[in-house]
C-alpha positions as CSV (number, residue, x, y, z in Angstrom):
1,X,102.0,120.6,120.6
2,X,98.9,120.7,118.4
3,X,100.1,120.6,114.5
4,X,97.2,122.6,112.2
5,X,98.6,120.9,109.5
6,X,98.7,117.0,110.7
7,X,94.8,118.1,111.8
8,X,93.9,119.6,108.5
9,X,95.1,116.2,107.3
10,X,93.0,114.0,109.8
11,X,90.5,115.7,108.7
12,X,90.0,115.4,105.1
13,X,91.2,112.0,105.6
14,X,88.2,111.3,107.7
15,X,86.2,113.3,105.6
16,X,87.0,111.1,102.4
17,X,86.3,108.0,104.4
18,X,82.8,108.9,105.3
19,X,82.3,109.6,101.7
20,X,81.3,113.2,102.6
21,X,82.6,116.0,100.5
22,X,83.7,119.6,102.2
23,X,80.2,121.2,101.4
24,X,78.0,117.9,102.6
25,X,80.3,117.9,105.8
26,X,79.8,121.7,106.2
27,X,76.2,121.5,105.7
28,X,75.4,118.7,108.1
29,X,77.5,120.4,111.1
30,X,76.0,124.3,110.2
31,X,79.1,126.2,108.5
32,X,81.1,126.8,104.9
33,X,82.9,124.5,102.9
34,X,85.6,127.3,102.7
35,X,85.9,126.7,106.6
36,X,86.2,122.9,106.2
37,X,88.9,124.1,103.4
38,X,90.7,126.6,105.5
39,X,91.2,123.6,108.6
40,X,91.9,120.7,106.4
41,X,95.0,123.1,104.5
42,X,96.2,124.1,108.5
43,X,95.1,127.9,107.4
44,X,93.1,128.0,111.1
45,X,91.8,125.2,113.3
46,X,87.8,124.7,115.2
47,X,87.4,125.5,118.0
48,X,86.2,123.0,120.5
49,X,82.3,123.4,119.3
50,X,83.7,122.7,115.9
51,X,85.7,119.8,117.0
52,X,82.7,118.4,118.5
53,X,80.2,119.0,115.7
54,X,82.8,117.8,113.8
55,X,83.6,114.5,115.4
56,X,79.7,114.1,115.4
57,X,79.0,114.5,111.9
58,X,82.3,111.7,111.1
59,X,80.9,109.7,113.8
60,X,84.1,109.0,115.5
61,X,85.3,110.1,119.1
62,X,87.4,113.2,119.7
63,X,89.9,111.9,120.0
64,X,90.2,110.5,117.4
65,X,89.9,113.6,115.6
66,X,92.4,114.9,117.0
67,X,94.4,112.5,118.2
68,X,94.3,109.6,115.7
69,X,94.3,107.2,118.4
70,X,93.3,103.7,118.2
71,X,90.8,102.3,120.2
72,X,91.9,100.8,123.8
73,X,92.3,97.2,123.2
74,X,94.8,98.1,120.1
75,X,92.3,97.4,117.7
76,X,92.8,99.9,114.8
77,X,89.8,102.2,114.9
78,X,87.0,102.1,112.6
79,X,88.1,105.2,110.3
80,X,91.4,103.4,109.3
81,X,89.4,100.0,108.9
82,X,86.7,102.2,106.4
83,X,89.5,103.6,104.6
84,X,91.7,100.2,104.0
85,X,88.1,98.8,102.6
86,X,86.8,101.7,100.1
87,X,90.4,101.6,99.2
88,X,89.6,97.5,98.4
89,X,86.2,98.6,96.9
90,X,87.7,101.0,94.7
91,X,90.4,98.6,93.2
92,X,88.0,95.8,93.2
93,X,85.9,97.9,90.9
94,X,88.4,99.0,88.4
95,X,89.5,95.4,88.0
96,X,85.7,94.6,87.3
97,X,85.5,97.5,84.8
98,X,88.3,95.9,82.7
99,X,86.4,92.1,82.4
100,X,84.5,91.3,79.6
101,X,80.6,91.2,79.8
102,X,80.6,87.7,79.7
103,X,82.7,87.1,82.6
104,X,81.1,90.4,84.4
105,X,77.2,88.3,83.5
106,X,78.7,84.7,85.0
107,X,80.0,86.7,87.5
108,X,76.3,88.3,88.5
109,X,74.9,84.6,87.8
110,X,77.1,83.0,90.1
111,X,76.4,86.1,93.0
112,X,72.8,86.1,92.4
113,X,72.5,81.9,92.9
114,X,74.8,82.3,96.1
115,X,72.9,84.8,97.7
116,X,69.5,83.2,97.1
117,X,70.0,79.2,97.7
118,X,73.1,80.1,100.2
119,X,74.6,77.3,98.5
120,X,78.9,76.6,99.2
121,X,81.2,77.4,96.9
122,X,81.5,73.7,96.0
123,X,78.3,74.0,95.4
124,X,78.9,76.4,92.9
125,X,82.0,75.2,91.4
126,X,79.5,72.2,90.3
127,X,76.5,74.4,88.8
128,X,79.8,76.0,86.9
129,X,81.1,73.1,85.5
């Protein structure tokens, strides 16, 4: 049996991991942010236009949407993979926030040298030393 509320869930979950907020998400598929508010609490639920514009807009399948399937080699899908690495991102970035400049500028050194020369991290460790 559908559950509005486990939806309304899905939703906003998917929402968050596409890095749209309600009125950006409303927008791009033609409706309110109160409506994308009103599914994401379980007050009502889309119809099927809605579920398509919906899935659409996330980029993701139906049923995932609705379902929260994987895909069908077992492979988790692509929301849950976005989600574990903003999660990363976001804890990655509050650890750089609390390092002091110098390390944050060796750390921008070493990045910048990496990315143009391609060199290996032993490479690296040596222009460190």
């Amino acid at each position: 049996m559908f559950n509005a509320k486990q939806f309304g869930e899905q939703l906003k979950s998917l929402r968050e991991t596409s890095n749209h907020s309600m009125l950006s998400l409303a927008k791009q598929i033609g409706t309110s942010a109160s409506r994308i508010k009103s599914w994401e609490v379980g007050e009502s639920v889309p119809s099927a236009k809605w579920i398509v514009k919906l899935s659409q807009a996330l980029a993701i399948s139906t049923d995932e949407l609705l379902l929260n399937q994987t895909t069908e080699d077992g492979l988790p899908l692509l929301s849950d993979v976005t989600k574990s690495r903003n999660s990363l991102l976001r804890d990655l970035n509050e650890l750089v926030q609390h390092l002091p400049k110098q390390d944050l500028m060796e750390l921008y050194v070493l990045a910048e040298v990496k990315q143009k020369s391609h060199t290996s991290t032993e490479e690296i460790e040596i222009l460190r030393a």
